[in-house]
PDB file of N, CA, C and O in Angstrom:
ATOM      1  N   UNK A   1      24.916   3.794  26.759  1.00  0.00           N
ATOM      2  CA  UNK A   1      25.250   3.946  25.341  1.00  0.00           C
ATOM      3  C   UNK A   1      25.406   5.432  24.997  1.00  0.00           C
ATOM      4  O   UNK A   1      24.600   6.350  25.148  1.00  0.00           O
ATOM      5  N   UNK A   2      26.809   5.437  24.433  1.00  0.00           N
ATOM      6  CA  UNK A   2      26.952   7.316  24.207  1.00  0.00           C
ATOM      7  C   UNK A   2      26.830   7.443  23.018  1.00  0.00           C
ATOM      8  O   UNK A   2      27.533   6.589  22.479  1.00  0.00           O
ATOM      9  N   UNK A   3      26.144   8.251  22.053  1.00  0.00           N
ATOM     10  CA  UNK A   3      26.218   8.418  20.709  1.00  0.00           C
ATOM     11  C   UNK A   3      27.692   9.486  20.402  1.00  0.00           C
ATOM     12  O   UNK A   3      27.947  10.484  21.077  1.00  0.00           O
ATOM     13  N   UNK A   4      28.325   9.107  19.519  1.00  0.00           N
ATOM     14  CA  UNK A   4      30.013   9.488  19.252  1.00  0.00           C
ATOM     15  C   UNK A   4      29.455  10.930  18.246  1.00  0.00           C
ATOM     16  O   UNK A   4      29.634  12.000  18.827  1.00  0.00           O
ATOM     17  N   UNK A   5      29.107  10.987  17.478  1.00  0.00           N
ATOM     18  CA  UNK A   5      28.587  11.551  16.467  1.00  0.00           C
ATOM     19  C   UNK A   5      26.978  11.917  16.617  1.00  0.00           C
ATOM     20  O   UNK A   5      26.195  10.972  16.719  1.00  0.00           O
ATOM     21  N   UNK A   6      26.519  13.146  16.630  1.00  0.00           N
ATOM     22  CA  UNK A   6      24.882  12.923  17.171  1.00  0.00           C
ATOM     23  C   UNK A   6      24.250  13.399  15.537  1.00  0.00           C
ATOM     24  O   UNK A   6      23.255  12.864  15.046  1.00  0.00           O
ATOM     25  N   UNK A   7      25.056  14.504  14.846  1.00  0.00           N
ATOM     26  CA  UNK A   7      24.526  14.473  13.473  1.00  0.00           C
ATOM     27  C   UNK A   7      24.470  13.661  12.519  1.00  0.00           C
ATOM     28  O   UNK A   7      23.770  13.834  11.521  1.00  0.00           O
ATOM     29  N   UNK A   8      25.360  12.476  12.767  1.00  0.00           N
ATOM     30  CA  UNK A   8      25.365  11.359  11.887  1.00  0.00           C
ATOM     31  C   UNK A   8      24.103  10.457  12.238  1.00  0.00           C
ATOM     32  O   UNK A   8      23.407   9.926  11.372  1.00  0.00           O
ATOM     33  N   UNK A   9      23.906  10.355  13.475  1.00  0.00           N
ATOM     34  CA  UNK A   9      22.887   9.830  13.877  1.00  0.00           C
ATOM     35  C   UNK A   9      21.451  10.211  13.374  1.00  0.00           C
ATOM     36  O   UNK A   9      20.671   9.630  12.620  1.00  0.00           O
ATOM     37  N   UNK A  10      21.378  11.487  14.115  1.00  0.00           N
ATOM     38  CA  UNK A  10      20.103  12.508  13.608  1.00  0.00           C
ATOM     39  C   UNK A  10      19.213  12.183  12.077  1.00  0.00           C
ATOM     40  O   UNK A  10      18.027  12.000  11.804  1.00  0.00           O
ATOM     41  N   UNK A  11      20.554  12.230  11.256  1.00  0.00           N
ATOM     42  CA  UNK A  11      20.730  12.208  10.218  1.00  0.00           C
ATOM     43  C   UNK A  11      19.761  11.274   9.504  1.00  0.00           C
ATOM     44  O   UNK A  11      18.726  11.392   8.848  1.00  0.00           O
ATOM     45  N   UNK A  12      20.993   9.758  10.152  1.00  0.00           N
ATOM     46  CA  UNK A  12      20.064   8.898   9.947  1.00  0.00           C
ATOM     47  C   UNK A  12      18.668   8.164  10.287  1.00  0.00           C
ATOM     48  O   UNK A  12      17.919   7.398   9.680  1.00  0.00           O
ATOM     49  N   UNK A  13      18.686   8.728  11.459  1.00  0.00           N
ATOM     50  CA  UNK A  13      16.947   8.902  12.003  1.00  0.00           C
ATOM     51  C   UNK A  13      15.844   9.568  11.270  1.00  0.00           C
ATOM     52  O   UNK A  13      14.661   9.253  11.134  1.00  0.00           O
ATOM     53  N   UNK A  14      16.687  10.784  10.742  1.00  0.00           N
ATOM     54  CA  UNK A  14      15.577  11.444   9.752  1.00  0.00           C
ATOM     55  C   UNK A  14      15.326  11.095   8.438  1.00  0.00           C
ATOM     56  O   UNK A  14      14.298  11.337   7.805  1.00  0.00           O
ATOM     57  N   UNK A  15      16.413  10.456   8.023  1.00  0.00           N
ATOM     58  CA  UNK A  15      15.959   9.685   6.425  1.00  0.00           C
ATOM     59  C   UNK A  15      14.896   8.288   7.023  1.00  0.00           C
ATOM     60  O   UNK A  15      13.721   8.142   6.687  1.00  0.00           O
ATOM     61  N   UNK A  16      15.343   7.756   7.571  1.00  0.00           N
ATOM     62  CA  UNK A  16      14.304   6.438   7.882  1.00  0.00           C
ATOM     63  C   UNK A  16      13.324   6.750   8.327  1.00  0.00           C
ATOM     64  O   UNK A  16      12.344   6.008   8.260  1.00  0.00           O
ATOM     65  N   UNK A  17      13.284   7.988   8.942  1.00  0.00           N
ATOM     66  CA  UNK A  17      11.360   8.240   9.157  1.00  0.00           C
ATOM     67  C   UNK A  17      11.071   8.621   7.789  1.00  0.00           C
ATOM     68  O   UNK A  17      10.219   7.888   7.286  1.00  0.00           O
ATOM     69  N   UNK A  18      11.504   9.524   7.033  1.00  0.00           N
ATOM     70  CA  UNK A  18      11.226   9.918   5.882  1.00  0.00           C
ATOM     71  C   UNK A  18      10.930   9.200   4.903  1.00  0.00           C
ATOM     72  O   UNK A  18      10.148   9.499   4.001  1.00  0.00           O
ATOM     73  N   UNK A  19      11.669   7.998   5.047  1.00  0.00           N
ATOM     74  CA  UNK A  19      11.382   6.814   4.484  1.00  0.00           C
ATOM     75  C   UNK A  19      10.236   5.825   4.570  1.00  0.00           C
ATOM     76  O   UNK A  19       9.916   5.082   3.641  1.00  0.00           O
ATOM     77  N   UNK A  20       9.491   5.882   6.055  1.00  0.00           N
ATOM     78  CA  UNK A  20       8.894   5.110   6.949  1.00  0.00           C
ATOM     79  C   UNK A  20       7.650   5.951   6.138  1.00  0.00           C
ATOM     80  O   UNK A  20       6.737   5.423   5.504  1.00  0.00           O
ATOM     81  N   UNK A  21       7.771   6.721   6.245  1.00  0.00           N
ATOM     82  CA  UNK A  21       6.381   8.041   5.782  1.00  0.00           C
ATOM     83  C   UNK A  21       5.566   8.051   4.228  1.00  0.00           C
ATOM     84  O   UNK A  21       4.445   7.944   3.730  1.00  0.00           O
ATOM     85  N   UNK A  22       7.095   8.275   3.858  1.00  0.00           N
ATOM     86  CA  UNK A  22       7.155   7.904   2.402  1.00  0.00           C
ATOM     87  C   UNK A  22       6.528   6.828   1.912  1.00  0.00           C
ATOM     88  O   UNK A  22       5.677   7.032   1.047  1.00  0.00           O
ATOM     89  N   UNK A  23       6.716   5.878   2.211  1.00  0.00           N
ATOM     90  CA  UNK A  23       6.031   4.401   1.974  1.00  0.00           C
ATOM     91  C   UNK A  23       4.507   4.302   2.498  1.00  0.00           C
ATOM     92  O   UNK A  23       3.685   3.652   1.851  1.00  0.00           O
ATOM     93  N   UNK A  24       4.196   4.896   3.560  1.00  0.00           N
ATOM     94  CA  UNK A  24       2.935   5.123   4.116  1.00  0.00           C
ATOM     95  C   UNK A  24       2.063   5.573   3.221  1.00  0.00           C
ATOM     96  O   UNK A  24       1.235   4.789   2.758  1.00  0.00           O
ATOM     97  N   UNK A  25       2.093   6.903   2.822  1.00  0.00           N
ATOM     98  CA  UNK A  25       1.742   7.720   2.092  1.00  0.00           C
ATOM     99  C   UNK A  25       1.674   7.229   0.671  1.00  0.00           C
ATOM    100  O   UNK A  25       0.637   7.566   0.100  1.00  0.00           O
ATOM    101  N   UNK A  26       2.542   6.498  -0.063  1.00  0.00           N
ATOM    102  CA  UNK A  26       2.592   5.937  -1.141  1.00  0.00           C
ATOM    103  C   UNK A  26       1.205   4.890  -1.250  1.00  0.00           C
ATOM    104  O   UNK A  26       0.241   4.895  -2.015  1.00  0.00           O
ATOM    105  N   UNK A  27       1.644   3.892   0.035  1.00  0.00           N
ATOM    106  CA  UNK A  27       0.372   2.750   0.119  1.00  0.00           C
ATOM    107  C   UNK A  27      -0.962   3.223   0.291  1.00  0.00           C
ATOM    108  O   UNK A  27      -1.934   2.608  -0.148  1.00  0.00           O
ATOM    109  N   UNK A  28      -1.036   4.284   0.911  1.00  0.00           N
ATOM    110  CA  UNK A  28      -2.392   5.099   1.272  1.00  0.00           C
ATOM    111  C   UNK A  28      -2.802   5.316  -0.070  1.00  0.00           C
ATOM    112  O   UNK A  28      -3.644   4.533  -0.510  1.00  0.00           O
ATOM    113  N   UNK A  29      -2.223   6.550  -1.083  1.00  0.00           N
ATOM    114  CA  UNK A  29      -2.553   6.802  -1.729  1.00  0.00           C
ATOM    115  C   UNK A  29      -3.180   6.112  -2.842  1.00  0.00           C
ATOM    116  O   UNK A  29      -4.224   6.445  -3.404  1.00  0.00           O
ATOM    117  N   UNK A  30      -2.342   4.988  -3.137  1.00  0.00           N
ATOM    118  CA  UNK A  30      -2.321   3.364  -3.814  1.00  0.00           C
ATOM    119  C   UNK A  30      -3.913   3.121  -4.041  1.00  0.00           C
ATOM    120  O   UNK A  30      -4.662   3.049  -5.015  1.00  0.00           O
ATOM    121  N   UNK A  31      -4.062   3.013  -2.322  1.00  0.00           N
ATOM    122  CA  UNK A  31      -5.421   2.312  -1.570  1.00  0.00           C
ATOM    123  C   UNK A  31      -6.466   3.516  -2.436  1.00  0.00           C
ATOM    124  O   UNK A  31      -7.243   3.297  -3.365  1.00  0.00           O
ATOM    125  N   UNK A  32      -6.213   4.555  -1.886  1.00  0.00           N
ATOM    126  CA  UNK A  32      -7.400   5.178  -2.390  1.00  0.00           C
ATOM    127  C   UNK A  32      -7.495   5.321  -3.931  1.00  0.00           C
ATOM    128  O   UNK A  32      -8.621   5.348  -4.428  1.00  0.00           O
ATOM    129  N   UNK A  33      -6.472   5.409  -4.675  1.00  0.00           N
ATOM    130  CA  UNK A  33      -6.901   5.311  -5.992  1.00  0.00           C
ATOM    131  C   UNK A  33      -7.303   3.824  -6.453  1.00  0.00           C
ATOM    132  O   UNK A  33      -7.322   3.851  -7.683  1.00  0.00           O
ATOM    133  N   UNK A  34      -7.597   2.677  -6.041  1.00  0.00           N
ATOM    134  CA  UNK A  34      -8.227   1.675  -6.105  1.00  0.00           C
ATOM    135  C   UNK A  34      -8.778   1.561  -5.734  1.00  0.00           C
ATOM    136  O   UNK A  34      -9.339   0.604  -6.268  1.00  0.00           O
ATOM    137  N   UNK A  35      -9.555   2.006  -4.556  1.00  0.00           N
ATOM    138  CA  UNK A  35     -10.803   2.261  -4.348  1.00  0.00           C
ATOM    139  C   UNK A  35     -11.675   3.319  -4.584  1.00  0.00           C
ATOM    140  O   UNK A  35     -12.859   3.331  -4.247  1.00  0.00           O
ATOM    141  N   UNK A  36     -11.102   4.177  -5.146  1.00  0.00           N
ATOM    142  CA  UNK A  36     -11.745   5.384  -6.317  1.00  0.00           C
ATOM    143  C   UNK A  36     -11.888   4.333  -7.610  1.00  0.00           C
ATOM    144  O   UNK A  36     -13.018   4.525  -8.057  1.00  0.00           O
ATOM    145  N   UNK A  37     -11.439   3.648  -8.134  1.00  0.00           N
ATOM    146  CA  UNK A  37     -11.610   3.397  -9.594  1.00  0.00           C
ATOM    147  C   UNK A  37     -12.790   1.793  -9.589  1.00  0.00           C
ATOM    148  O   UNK A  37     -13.693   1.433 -10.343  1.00  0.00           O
ATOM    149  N   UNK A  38     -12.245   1.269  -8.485  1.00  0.00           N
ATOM    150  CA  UNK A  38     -13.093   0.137  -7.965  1.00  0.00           C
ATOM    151  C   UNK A  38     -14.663   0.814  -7.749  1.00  0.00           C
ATOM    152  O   UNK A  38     -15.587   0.131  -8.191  1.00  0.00           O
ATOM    153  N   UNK A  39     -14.939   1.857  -7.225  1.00  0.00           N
ATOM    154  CA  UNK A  39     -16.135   2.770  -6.710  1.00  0.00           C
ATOM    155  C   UNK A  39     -16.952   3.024  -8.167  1.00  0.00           C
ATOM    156  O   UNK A  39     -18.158   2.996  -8.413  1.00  0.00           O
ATOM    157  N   UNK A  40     -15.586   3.328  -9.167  1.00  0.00           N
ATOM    158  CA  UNK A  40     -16.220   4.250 -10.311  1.00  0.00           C
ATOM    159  C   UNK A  40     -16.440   3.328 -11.419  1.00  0.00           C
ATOM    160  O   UNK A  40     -17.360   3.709 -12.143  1.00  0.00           O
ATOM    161  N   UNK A  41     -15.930   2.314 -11.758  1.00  0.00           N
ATOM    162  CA  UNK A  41     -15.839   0.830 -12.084  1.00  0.00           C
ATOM    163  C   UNK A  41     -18.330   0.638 -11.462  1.00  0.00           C
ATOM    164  O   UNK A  41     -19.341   1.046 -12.034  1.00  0.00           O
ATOM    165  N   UNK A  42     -18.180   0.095 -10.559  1.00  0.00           N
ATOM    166  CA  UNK A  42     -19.467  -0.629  -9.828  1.00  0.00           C
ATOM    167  C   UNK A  42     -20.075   0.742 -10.029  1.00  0.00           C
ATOM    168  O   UNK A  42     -21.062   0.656  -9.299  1.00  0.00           O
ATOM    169  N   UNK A  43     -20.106   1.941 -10.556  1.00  0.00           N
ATOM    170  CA  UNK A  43     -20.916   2.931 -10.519  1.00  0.00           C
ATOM    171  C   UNK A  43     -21.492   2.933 -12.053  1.00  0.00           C
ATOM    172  O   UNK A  43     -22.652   3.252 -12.313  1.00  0.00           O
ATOM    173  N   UNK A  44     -20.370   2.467 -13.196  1.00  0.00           N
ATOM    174  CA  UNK A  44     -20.546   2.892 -14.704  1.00  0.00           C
ATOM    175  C   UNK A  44     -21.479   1.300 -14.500  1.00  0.00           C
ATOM    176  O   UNK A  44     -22.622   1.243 -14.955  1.00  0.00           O
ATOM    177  N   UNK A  45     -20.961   0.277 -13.904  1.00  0.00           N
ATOM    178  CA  UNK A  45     -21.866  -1.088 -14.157  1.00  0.00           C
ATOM    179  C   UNK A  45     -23.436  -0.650 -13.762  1.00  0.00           C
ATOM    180  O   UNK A  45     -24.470  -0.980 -14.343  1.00  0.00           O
ATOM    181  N   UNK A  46     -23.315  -0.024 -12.894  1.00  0.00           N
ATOM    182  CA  UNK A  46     -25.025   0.307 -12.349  1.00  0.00           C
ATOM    183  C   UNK A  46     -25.689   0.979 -13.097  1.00  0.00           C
ATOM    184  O   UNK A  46     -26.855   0.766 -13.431  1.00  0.00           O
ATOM    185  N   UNK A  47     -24.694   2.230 -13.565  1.00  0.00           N
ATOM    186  CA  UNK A  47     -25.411   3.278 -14.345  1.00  0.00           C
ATOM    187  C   UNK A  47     -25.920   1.840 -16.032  1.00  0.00           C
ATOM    188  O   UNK A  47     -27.016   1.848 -16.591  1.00  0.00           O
ATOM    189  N   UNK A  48     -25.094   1.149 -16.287  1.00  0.00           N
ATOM    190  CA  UNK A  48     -25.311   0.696 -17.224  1.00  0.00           C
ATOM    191  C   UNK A  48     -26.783  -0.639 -17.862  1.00  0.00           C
ATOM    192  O   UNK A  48     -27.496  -1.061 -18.773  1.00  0.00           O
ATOM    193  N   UNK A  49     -26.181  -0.731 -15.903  1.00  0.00           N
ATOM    194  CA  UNK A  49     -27.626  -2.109 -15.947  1.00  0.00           C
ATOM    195  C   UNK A  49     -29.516  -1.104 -15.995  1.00  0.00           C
ATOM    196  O   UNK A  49     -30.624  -1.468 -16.388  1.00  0.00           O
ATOM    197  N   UNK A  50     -29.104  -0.067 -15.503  1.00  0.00           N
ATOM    198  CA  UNK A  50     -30.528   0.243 -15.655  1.00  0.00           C
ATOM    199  C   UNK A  50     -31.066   0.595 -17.380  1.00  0.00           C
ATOM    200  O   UNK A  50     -32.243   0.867 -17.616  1.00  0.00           O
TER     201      UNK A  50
END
């Protein structure tokens, strides 16, 4: 398999990781701010029950 074009290619290799990353990073972040607020949520209940 010969690639005809290698910058078109490149190209598109580098948006779809960028993409691949992007989404990673999005869900990560997601995660941790729900489990920051979930944390801080069960922290105000504790502080409250005593």
């Amino acid at each position: 398999m010969r690639i005809q074009n290698p910058m078109k290619w490149l190209s598109q290799w580098a948006c779809h990781v960028r993409c691949t990353f992007g989404t990673l990073i999005a869900i990560t972040l997601k995660a941790l701010i729900l489990l920051q607020t979930s944390l801080c949520n069960s922290w105000l209940l504790a502080l409250q029950s005593f």
